[in-house]
C-alpha positions as YAML, in Angstrom:
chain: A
units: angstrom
residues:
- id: 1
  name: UNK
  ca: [131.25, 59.84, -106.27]
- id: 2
  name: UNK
  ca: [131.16, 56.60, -104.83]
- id: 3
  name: UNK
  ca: [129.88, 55.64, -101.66]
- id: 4
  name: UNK
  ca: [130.94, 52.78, -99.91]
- id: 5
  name: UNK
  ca: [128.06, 49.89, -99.68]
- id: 6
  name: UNK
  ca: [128.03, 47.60, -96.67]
- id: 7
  name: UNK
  ca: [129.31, 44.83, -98.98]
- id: 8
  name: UNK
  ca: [131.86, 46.96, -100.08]
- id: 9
  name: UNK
  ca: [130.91, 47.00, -103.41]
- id: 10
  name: UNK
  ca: [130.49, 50.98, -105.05]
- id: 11
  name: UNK
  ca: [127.02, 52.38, -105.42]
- id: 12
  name: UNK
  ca: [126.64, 55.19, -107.68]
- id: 13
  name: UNK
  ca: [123.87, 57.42, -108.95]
- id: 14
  name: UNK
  ca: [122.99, 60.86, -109.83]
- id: 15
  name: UNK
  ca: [121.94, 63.94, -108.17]
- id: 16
  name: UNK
  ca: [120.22, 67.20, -109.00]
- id: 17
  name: UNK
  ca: [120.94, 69.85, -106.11]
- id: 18
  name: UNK
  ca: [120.67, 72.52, -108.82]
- id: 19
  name: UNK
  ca: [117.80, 74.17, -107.35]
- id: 20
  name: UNK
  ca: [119.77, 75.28, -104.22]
- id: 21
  name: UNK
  ca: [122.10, 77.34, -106.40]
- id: 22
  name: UNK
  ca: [121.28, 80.16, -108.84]
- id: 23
  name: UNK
  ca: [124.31, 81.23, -111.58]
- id: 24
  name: UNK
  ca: [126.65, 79.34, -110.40]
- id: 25
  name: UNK
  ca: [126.73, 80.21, -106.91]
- id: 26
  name: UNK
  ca: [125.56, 78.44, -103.64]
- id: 27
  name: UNK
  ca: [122.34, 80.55, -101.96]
- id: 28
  name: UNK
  ca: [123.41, 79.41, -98.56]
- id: 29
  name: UNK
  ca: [120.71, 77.20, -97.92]
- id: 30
  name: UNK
  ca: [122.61, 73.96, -96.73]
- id: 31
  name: UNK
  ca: [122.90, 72.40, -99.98]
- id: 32
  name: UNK
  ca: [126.08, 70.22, -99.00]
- id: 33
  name: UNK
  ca: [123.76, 68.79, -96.16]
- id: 34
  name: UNK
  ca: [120.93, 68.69, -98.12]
- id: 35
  name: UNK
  ca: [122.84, 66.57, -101.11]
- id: 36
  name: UNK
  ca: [124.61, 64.61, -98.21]
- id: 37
  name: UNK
  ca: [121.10, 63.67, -96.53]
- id: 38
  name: UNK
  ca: [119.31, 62.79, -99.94]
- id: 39
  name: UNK
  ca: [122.48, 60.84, -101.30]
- id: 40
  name: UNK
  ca: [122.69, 58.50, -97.58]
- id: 41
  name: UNK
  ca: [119.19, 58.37, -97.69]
- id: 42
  name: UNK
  ca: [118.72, 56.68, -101.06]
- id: 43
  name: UNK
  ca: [121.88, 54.48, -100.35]
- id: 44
  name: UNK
  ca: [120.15, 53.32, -97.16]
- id: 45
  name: UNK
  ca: [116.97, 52.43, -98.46]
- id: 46
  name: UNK
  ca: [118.41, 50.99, -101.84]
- id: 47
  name: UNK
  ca: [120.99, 48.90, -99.91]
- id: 48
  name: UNK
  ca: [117.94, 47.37, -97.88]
- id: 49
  name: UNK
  ca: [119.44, 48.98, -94.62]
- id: 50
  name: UNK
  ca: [115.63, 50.83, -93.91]
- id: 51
  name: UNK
  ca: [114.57, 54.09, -94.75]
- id: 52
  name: UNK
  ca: [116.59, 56.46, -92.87]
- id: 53
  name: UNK
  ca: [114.01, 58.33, -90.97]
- id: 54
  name: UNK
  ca: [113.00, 55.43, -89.25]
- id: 55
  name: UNK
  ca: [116.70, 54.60, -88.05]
- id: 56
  name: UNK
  ca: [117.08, 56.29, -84.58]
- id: 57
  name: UNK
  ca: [121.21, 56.27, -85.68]
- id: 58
  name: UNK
  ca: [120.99, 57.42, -88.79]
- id: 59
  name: UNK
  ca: [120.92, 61.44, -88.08]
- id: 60
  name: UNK
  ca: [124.14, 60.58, -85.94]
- id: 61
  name: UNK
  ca: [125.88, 59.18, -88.61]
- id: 62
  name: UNK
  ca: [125.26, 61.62, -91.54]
- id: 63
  name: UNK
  ca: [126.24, 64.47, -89.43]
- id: 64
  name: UNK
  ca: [129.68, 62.53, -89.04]
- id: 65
  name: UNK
  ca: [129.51, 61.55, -92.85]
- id: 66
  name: UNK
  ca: [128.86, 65.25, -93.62]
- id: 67
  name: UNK
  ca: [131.54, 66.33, -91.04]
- id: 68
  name: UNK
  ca: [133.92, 64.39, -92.79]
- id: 69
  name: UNK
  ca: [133.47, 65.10, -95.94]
- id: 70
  name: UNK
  ca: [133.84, 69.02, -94.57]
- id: 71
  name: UNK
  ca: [137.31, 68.42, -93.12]
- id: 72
  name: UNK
  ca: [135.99, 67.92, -89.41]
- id: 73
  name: UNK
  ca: [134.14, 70.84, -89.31]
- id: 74
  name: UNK
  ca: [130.24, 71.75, -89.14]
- id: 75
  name: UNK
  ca: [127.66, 71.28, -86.07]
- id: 76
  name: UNK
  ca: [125.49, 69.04, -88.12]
- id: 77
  name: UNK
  ca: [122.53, 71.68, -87.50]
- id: 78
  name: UNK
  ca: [122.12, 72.12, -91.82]
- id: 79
  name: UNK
  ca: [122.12, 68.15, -92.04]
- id: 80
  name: UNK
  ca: [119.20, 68.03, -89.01]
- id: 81
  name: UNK
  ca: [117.17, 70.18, -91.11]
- id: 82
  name: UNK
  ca: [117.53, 68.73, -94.06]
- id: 83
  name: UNK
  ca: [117.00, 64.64, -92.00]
- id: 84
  name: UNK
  ca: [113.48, 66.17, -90.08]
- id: 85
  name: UNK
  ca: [112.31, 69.19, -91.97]
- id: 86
  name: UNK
  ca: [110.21, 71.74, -89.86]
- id: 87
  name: UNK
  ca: [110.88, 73.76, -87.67]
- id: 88
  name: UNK
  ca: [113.24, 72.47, -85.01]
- id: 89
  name: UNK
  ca: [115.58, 72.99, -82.21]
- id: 90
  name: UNK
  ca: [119.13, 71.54, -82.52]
- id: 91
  name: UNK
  ca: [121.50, 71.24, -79.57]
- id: 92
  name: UNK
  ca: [125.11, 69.54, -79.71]
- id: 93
  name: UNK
  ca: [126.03, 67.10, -76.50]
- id: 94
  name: UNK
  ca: [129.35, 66.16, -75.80]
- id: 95
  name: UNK
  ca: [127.96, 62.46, -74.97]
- id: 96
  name: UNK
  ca: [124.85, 61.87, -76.74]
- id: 97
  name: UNK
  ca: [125.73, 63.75, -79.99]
- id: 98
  name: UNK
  ca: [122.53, 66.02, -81.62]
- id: 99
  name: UNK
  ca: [119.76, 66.62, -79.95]
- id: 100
  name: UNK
  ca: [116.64, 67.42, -81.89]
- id: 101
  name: UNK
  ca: [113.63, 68.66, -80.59]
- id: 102
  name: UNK
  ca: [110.36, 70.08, -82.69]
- id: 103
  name: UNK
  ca: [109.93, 73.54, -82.52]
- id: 104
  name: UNK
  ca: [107.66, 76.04, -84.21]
- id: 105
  name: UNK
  ca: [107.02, 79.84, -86.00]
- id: 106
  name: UNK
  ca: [105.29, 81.72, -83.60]
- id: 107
  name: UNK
  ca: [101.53, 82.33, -85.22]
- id: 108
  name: UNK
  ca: [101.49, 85.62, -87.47]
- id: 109
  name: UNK
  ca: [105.46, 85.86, -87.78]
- id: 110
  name: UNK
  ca: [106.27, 85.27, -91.75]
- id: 111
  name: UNK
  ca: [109.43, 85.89, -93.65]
- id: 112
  name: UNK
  ca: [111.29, 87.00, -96.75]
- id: 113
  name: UNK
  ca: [114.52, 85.61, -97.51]
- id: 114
  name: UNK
  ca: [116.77, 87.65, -100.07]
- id: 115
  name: UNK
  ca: [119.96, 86.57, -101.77]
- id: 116
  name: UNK
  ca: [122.48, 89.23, -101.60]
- id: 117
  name: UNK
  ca: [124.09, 87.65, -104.44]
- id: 118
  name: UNK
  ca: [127.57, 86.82, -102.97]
- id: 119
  name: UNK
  ca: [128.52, 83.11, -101.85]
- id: 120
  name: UNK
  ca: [130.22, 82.75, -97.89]
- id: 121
  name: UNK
  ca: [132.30, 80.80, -96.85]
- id: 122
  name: UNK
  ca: [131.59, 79.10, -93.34]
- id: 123
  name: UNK
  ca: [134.53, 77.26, -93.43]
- id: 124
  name: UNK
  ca: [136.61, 80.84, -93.81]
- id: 125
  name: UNK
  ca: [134.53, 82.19, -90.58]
- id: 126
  name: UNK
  ca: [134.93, 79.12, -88.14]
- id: 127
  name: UNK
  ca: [138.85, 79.57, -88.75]
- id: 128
  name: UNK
  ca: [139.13, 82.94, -87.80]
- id: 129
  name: UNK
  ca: [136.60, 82.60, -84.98]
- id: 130
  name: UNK
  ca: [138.71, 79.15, -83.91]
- id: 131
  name: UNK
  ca: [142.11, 81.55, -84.18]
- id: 132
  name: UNK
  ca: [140.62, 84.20, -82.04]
- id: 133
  name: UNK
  ca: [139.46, 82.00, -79.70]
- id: 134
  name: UNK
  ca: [142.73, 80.31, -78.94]
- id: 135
  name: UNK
  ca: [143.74, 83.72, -78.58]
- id: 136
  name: UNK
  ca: [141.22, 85.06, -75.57]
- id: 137
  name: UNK
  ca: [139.10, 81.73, -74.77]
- id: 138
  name: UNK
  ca: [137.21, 83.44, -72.53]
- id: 139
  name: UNK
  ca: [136.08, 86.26, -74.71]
- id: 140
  name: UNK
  ca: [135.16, 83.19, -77.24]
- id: 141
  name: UNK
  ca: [133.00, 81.80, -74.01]
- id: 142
  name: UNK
  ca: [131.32, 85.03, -73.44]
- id: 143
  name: UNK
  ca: [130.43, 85.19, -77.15]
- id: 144
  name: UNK
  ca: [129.02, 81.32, -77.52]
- id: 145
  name: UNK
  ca: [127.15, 82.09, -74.23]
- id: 146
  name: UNK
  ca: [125.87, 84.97, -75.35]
- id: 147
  name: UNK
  ca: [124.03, 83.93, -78.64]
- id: 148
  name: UNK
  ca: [123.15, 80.52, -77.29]
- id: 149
  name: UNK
  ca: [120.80, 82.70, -74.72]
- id: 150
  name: UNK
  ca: [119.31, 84.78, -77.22]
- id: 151
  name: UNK
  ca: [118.65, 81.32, -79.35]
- id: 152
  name: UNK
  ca: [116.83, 79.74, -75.96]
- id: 153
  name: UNK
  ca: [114.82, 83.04, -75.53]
- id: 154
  name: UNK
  ca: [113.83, 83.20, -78.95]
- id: 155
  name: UNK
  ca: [112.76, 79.23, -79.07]
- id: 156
  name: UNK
  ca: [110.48, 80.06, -75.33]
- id: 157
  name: UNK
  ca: [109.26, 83.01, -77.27]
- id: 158
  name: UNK
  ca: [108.27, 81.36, -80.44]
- id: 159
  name: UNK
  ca: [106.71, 77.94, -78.81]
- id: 160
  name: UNK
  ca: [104.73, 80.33, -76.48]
- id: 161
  name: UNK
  ca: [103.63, 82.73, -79.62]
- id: 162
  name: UNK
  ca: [104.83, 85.53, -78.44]
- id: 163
  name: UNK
  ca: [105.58, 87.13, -81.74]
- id: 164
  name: UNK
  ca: [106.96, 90.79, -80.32]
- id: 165
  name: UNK
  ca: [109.51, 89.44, -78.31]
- id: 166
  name: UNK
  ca: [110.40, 86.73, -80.71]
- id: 167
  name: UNK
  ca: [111.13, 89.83, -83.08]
- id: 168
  name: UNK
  ca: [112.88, 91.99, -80.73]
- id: 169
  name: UNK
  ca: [115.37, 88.33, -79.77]
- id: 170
  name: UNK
  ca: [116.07, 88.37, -83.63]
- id: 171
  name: UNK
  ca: [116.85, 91.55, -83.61]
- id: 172
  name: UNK
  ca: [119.09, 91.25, -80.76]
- id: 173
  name: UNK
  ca: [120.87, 87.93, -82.42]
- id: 174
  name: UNK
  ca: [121.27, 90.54, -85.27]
- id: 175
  name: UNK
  ca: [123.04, 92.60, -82.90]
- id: 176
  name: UNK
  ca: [125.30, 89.72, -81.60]
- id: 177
  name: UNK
  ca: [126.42, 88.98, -84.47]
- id: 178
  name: UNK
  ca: [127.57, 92.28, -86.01]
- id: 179
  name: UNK
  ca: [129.46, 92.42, -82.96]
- id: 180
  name: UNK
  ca: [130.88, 88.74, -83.05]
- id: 181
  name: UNK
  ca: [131.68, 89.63, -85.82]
- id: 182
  name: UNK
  ca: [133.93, 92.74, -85.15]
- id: 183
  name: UNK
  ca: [135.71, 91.06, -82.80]
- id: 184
  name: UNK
  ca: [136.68, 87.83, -85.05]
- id: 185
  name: UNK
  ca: [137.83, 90.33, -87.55]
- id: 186
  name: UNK
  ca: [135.20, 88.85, -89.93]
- id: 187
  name: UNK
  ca: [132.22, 90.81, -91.94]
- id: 188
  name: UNK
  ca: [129.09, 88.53, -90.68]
- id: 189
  name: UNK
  ca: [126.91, 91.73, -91.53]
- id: 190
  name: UNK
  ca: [128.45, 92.76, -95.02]
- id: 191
  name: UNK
  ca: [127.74, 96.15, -96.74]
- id: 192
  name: UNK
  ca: [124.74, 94.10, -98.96]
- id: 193
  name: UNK
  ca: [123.05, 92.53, -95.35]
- id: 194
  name: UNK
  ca: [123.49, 95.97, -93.47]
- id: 195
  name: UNK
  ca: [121.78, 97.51, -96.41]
- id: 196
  name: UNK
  ca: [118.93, 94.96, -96.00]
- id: 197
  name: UNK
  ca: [119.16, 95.45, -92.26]
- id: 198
  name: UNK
  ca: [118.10, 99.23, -93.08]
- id: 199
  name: UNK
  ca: [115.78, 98.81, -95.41]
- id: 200
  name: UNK
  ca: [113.79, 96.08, -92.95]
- id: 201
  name: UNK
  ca: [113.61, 98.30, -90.32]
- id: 202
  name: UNK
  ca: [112.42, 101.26, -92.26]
- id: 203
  name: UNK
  ca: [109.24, 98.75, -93.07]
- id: 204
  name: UNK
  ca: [109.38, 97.88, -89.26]
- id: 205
  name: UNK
  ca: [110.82, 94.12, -89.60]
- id: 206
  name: UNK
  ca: [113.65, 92.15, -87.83]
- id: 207
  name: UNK
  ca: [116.32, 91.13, -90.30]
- id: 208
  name: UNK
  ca: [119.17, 88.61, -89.84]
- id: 209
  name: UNK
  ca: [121.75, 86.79, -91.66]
- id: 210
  name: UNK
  ca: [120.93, 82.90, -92.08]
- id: 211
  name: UNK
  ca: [123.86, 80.61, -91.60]
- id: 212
  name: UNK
  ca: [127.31, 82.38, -91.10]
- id: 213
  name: UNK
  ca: [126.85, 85.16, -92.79]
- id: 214
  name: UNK
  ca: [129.49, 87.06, -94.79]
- id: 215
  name: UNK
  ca: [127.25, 86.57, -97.56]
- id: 216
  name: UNK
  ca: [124.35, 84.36, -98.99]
- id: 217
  name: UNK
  ca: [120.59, 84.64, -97.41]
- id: 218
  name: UNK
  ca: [119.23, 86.68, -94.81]
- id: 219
  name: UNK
  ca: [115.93, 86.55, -94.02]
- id: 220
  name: UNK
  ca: [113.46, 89.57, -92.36]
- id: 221
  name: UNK
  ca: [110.55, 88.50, -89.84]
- id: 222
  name: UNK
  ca: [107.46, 90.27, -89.07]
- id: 223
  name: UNK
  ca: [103.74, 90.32, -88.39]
- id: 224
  name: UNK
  ca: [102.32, 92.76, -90.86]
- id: 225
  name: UNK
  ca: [101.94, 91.14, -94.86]
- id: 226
  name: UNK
  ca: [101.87, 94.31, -96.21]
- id: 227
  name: UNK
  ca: [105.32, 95.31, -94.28]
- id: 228
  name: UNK
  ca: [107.07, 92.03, -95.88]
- id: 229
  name: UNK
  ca: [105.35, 92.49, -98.96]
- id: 230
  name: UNK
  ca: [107.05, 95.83, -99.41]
- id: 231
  name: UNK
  ca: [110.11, 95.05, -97.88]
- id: 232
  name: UNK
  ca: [110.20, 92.11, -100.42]
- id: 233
  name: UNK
  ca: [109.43, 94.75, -103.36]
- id: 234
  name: UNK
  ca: [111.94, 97.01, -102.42]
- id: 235
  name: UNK
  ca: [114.91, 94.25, -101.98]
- id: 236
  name: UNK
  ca: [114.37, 92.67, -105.25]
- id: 237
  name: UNK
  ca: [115.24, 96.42, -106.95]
- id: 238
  name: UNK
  ca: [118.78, 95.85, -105.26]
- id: 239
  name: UNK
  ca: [119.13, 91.86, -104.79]
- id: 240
  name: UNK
  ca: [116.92, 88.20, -104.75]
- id: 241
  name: UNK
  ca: [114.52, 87.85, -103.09]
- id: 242
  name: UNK
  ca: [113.72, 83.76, -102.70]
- id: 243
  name: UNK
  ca: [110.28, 82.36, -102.12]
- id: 244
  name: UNK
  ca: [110.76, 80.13, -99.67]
- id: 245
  name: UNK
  ca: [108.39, 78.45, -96.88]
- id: 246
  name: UNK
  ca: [108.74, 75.91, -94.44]
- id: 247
  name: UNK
  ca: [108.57, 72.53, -95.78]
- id: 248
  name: UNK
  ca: [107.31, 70.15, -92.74]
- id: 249
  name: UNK
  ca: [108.76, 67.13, -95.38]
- id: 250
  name: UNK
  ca: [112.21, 65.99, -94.13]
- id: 251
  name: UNK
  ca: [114.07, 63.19, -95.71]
- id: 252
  name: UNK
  ca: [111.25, 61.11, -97.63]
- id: 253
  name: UNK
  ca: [112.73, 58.26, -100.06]
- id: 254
  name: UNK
  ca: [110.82, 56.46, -102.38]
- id: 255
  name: UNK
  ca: [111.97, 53.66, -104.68]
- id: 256
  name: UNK
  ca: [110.15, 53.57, -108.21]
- id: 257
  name: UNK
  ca: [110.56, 50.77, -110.43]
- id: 258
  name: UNK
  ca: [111.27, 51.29, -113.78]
...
């Protein structure tokens, strides 16, 4: 598609996002934000505007591209990722817009990420959370409060390596959101992640959904190589697993002449 150029002229190109699906079907890893960040980014630097990572505005603006193009809807956290790469910590302010902080893996802690072969759709869960939350706002408040406690313990736990209790706070995010879940009405933890939930605690890991659950990745943490090693093993007789690693790369554009 199109996108508009400052001179209002189209700019068009092509772009291969094909590695963030597998048979046709989305592995929930943010690849609308990740094609969104790419796409801006290459129109930035190829319209002269600056590479984008050096624009303190630019993450602003292709969370509200992204949101947009979404209907409204998203917190801009994929499109953060995808803009810095790393680890990081994303918080939303009503006046300032994203805040984006580094943030790290505590040292030890590694992961496996499986596909449980079944797309979600986020969209589908932030309606029904957004019509049970006009029903009992305050149960939607105690929720919100909830997990955004867990997600500040677990960022104090990580940045100080503490790599117990920043297993035991993703196990208790787990735990918040089977039961977010219950209460929107929605299957966050479906039969394929609470299978994977069991089997990563049999091999002594901490296993959550990634993203909104309902489907797509979820990823189990832990200290011990052989314990993931297995657990990876074991989940590829059932689903896929995904080798995946941190990438500390974000957006990086680079204009070849041809």
């Amino acid at each position: 598609d199109a996108y508009p150029a400052s001179n209002g002229a189209g700019w068009r190109g092509v772009l291969d996002s094909s590695g963030l699906h597998r048979e046709g079907r989305k592995l929930g890893l943010g690849s609308s934000a990740a094609a969104l960040t790419a796409w801006c980014g290459a129109w930035l630097a190829c319209m002269g505007q600056g590479i984008a990572a050096a624009r303190p505005d630019a993450l602003q603006g292709f969370i509200e591209t992204h949101k947009a193009w979404q209907g409204g809807t998203g917190s801009g956290l994929d499109v953060a990722a995808s803009f810095h790469g790393g680890v990081i910590r994303f918080q939303l302010d009503e006046e300032t817009g994203a805040q984006v902080d580094r943030a790290k893996m505590p040292d030890g802690v590694g992961f496996v990420s499986v596909f449980v072969r079944t797309s979600a759709s986020t969209q589908k869960h932030l309606k029904q959370f957004r019509a049970r939350a006009a029903e009992s706002p305050a149960s939607a408040a105690f929720w919100m409060d909830s997990l955004n406690r867990l997600a500040e313990t677990g960022i104090g736990r990580a940045m100080a390596d503490d790599a117990d209790g920043f297993l035991d706070t993703i196990r208790d995010y787990a735990g918040g959101l089977q039961a977010l879940g219950e209460w929107m009405g929605a299957a966050i933890f479906t039969p394929e992640h609470l299978q994977m939930l069991e089997l990563a605690e049999r091999f002594g890991l901490a296993y959550k959904v990634s993203g909104a659950g309902g489907g797509d990745l979820g990823l189990a943490f832990g200290v011990d190589p052989e314990a993931l090693a297995g657990f990876r093993k074991a989940a590829d007789e059932r689903y896929d697993t995904i080798n995946l690693a941190v990438d500390p790369l974000g957006l990086d554009v680079e204009i070849v002449d041809r």
